[in-house]
C-alpha positions as CSV (number, residue, x, y, z in Angstrom):
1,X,12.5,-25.3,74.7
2,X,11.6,-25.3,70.9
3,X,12.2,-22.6,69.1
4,X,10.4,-22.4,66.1
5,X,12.1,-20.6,62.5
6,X,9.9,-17.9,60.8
7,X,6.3,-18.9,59.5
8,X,6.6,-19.4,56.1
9,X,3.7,-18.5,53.6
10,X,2.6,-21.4,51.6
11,X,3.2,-21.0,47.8
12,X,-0.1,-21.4,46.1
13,X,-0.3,-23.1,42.9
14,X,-0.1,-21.4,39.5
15,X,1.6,-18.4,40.9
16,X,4.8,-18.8,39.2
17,X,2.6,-18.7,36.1
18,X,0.5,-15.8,37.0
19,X,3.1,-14.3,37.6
20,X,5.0,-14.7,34.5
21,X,2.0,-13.8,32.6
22,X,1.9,-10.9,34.1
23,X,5.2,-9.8,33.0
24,X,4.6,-11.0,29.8
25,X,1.2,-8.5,29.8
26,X,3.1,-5.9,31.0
27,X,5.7,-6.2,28.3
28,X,3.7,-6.5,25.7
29,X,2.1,-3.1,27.3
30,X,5.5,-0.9,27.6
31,X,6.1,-2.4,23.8
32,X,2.9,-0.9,22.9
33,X,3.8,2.5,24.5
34,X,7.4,2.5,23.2
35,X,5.7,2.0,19.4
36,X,3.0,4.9,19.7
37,X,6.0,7.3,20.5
38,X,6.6,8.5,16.7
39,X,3.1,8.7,16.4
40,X,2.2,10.6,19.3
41,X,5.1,13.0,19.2
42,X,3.6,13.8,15.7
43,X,0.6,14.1,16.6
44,X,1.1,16.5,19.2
45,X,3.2,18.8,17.4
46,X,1.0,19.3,14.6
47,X,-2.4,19.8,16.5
48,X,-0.4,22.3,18.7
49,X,0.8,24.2,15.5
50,X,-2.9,23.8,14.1
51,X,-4.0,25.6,17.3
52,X,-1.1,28.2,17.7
53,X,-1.8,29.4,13.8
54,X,-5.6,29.2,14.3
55,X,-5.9,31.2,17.8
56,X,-3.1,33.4,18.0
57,X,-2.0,33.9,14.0
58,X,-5.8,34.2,13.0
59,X,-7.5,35.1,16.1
60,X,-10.1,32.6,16.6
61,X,-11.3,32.2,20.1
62,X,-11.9,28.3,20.1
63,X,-10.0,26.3,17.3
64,X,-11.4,23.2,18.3
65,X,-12.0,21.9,14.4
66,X,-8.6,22.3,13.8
67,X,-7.2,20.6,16.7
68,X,-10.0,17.5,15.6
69,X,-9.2,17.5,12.1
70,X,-5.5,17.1,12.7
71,X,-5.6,14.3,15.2
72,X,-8.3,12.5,13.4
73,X,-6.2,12.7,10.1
74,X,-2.9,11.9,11.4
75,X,-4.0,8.8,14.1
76,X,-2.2,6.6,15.6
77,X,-3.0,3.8,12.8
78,X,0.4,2.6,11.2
79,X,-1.1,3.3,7.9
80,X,0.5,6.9,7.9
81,X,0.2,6.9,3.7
82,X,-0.2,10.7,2.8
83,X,-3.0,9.7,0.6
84,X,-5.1,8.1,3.3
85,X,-4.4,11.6,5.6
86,X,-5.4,13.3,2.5
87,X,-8.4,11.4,1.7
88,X,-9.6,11.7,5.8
89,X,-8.8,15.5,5.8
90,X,-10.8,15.7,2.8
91,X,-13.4,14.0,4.6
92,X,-13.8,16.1,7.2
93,X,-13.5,19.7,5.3
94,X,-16.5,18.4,3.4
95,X,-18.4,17.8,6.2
96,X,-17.1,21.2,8.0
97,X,-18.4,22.9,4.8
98,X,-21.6,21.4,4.1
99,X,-22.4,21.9,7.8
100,X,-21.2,25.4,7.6
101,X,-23.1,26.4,4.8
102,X,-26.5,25.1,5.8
103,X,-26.0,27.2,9.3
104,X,-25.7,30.0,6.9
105,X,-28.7,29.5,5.0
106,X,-30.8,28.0,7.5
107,X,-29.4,28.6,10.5
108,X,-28.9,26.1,13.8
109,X,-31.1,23.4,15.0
110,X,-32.2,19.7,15.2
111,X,-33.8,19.3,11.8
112,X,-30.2,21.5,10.2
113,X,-28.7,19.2,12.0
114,X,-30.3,16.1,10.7
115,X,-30.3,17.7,6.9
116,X,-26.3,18.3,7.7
117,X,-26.1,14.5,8.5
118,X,-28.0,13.5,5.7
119,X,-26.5,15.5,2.8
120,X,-22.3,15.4,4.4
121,X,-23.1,11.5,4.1
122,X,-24.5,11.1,0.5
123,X,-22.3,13.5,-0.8
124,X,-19.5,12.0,1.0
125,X,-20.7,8.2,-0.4
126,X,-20.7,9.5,-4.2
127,X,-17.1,11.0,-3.7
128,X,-15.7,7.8,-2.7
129,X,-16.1,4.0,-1.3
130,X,-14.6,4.3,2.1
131,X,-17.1,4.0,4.5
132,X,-14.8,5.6,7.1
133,X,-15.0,9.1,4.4
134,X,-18.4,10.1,4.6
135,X,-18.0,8.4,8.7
136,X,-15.4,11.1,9.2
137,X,-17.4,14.2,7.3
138,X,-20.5,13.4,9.2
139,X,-18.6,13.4,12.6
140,X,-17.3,16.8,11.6
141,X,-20.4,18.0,10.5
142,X,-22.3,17.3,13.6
143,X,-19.8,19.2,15.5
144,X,-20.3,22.4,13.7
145,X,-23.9,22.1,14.3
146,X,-23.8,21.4,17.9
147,X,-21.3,24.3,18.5
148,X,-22.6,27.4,19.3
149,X,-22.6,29.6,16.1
150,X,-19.5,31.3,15.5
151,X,-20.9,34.5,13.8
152,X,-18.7,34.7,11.0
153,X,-19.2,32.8,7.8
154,X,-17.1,29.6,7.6
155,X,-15.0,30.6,9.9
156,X,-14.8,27.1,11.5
157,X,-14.1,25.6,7.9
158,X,-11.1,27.7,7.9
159,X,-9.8,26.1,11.0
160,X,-10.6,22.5,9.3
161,X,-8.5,24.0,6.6
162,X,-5.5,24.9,9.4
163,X,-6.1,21.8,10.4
164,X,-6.4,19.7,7.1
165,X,-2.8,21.7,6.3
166,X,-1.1,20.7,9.9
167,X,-2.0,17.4,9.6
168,X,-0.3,17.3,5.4
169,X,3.0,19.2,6.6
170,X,3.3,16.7,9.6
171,X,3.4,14.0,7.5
172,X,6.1,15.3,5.3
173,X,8.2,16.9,7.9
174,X,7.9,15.0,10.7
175,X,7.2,11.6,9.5
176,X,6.9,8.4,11.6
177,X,10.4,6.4,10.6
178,X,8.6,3.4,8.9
179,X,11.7,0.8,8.7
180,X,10.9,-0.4,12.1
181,X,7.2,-1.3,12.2
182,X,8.1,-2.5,8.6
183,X,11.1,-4.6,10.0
184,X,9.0,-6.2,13.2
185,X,6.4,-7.1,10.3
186,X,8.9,-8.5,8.2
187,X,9.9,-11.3,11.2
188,X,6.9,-12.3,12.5
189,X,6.1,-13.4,8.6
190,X,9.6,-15.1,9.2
191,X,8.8,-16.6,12.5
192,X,5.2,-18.3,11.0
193,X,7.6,-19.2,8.3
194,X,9.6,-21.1,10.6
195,X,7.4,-22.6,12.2
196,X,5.5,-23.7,9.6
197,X,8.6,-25.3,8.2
198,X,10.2,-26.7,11.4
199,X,6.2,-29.1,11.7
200,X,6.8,-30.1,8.4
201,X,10.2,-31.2,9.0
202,X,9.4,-33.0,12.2
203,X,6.5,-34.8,10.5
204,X,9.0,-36.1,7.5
205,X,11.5,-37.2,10.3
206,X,9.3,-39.2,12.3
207,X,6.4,-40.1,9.4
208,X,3.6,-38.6,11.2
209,X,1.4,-37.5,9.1
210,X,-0.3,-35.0,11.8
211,X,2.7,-32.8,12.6
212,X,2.9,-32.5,8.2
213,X,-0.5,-31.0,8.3
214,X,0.3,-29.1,11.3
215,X,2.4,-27.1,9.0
216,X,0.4,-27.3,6.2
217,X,-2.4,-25.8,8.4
218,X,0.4,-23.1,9.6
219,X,1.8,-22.3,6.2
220,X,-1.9,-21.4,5.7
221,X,-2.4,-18.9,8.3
222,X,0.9,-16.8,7.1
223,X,-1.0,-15.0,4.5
224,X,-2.1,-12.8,7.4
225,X,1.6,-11.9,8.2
226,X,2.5,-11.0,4.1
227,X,-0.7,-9.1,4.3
228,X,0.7,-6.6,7.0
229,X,4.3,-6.6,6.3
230,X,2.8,-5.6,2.3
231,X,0.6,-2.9,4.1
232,X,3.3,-1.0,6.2
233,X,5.9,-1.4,3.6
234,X,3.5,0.4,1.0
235,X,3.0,3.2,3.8
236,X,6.5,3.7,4.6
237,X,7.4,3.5,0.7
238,X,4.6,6.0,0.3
239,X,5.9,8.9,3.0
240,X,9.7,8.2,2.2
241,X,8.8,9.3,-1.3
242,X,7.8,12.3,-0.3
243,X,9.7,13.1,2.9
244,X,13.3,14.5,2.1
245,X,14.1,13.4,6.1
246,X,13.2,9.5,5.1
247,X,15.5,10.0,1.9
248,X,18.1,7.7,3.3
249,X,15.6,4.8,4.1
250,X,14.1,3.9,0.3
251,X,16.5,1.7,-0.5
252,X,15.9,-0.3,2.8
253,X,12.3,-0.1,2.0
254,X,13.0,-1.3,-1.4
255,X,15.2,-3.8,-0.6
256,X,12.7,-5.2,1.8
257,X,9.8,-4.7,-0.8
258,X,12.1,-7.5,-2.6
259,X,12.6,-9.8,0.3
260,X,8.5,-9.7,0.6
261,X,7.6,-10.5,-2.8
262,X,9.9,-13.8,-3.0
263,X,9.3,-14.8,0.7
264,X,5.1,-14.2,-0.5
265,X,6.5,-17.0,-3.6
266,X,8.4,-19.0,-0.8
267,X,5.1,-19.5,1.6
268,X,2.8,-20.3,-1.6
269,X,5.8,-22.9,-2.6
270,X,5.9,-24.0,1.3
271,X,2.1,-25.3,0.8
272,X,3.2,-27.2,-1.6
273,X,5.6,-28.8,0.2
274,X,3.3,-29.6,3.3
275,X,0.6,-31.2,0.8
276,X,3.0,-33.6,-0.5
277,X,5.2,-34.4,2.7
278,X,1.6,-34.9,4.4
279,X,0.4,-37.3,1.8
280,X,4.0,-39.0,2.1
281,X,3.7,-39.7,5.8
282,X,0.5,-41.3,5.5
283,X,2.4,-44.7,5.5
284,X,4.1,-43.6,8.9
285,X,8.0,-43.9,7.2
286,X,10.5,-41.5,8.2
287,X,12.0,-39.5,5.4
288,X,15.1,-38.0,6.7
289,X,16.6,-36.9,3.4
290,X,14.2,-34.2,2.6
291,X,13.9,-33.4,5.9
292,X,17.3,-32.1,6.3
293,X,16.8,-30.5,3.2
294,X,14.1,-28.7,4.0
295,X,15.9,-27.8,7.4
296,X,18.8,-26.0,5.9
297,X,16.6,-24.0,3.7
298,X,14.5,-23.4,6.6
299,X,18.3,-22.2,8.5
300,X,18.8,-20.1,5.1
301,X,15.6,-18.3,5.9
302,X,16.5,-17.5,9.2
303,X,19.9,-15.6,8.1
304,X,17.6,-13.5,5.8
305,X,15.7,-12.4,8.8
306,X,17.9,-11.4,10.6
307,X,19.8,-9.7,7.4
308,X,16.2,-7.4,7.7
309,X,18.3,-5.7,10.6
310,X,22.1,-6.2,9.5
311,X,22.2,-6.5,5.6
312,X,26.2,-8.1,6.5
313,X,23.7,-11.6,7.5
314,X,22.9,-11.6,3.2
315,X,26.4,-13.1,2.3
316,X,25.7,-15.8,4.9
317,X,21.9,-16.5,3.6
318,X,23.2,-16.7,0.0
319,X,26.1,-19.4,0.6
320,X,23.9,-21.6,2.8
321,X,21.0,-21.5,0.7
322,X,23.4,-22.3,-3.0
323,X,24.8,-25.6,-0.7
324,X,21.6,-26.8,-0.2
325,X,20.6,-25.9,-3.8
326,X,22.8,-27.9,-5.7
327,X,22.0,-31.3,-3.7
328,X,18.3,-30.5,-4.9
329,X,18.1,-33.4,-7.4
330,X,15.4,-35.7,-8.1
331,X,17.4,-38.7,-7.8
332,X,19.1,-37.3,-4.1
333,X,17.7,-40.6,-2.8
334,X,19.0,-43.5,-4.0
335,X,15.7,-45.6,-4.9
336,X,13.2,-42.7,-4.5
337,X,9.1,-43.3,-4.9
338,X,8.1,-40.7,-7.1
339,X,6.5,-39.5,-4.2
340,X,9.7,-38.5,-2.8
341,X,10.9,-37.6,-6.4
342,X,8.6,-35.2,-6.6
343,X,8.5,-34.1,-2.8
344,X,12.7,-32.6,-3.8
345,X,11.3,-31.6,-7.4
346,X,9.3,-28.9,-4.8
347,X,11.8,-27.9,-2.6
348,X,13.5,-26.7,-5.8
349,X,11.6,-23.6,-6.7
350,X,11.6,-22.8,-2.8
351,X,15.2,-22.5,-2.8
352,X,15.0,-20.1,-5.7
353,X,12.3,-18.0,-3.9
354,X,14.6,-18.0,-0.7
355,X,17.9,-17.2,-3.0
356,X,16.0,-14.7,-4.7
357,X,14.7,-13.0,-1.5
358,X,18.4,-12.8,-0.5
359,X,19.7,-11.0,-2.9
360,X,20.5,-13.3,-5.6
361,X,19.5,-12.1,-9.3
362,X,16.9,-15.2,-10.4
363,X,19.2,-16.1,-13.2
364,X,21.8,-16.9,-11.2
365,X,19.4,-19.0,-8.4
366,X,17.9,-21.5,-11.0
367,X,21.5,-21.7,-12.1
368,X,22.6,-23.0,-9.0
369,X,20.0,-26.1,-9.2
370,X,21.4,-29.4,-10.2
371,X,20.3,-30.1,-13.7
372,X,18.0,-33.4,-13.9
């Protein structure tokens, strides 16, 4: 008699992969959560303290505008700058006002409602540019029209003004702590770098002139990632100046506001670099000499990045980026074209961005380049 093991379920193809991809999606999910915390925690503190105040300190019987005008200030956008709260609450009290007052003269209905619209918009486009002002005064306005009345004058643009006040103290005293968000911006503009770099390095080593405009192509698309580590370190400079709880974290900001400005030198320089090592490979012959070079700077980079979470890694960044510095000579290979001549010439200046961005005073960077 036969006896036969346990039936065993075919393994369809791709699974492996589906399934991987959905870990990945589900990361990339509990990463979202875990970075909305800060935001939501503030948020929910302030509109409950809007509403608190506005019902049981005041006595209004439905605070609803000043539960709106807090979470619509405060968002869960990263751009947390007081003066963009301000100029949203702002918004919003104008259109609570103009709204308001033309219930009072004219009472409720569709055509108030569409002469609320009209006038909250205009008035809010000759205050200022943003579109999303006059958006956010009109979306208030239409609320106080399509509420019942309340029966006391402005009443409802006193809880805006709850609201509006909420929203301003939340983001002093309980501010979202930028130097993360500012730090995870601050390595995926190192990570493009890198991989910007690391194409153009493979495409000197083997002469292919493809993988040298890979990276050019790459070192193109950074500008994004200088972009948003520039936005969210002005927003966290912006509440630590005015937040006595963020006091500790300005000179991290600052010191990162330093890193940004040489690494936005460095990627410009990088360009440079890819044009000319693209042209170079044209011919199809390897160049290892600047390759290398271009490597170790490229390894110098890497301990800046990770000095953007241990400030112990800028010792390390500093030495390897000076030994690479001082072989940057024109004549480092024996018999050069000018080509290649001037291929070094430009990693020169990117070294001196990438000691700069380390900590080095620029002085003392050019100083370490080999006269020639």
């Amino acid at each position: 008699m036969t006896v036969s093991g346990p039936a065993t379920a075919p393994i369809r193809p791709g699974l492996p992969g589906r399934i991987d991809r959905g870990r990945a999606s589900l990361a990339l999910r509990a990463a979202r959560v875990r970075g909305t915390v800060p935001a939501t925690v503030q948020i929910a503190v302030a509109a409950t303290v809007a509403f608190v105040v506005a019902h049981y300190v005041l006595g209004h019987e439905s605070p609803l505008l000043a539960g709106t005008v807090t979470i619509s200030s405060l968002g869960l956008v990263r751009d947390a700058r007081p003066i963009r709260v301000l100029e949203t609450v702002v918004g919003m009290v104008l259109g609570i006002f103009v709204a308001e007052t033309i219930v009072l003269l004219a009472g409720a209905g569709w055509w108030q409602l569409a002469m609320a619209l009209i006038l909250t918009i205009l008035i809010a486009r000759f205050l200022s540019s943003h579109a999303s002002f006059a958006i956010a005064a009109a979306i208030q306005s239409f609320i106080v029209l399509a509420l019942p009345a309340s029966g006391v004058p402005y009443l409802r643009l006193l809880d805006g003004l709850v609201g509006a006040a909420a929203a301003l103290l939340a983001t002093v005293l309980i501010p979202r702590n930028p130097v993360r968000a500012v730090t995870a911006d601050g390595h995926v503009l190192f990570a493009r770098f890198e991989a910007a770099s690391r194409a153009v390095v493979q495409g000197l080593r083997r002469g292919d002139r493809h993988r040298a405009e890979r990276g050019l192509e790459r070192a193109r698309a950074t500008q994004a990632a200088v972009d948003a580590w520039a936005e969210s370190l002005d927003s966290g400079a912006a509440v630590a100046r005015i937040s006595p709880l963020l006091r500790r974290q300005r000179s991290e900001l600052a010191r990162q506001q330093r890193v940004l400005a040489n690494m936005d030198y460095a990627v410009r320089n990088l360009r440079v670099i890819a044009r000319r090592a693209a042209y170079l490979c044209d011919d199809g012959t390897a160049r290892p000499v600047p390759a290398d070079l271009l490597a170790e700077l490229v390894r110098g980079a890497d301990l800046i990045a990770q000095s953007l979470t241990d400030i112990a890694y800028e010792p390390a960044a500093q030495s390897a980026l000076r030994a690479v510095a001082t072989r940057l000579h024109p004549e480092a290979i024996a018999g050069a074209s000018l080509g290649e001549a001037n291929l070094i010439g430009a990693l020169r200046p990117l070294a001196v961005d990438l000691l700069t961005a380390s900590g080095v005073p620029p002085s003392e960077a050019r100083a370490a380049l080999p006269r020639g």
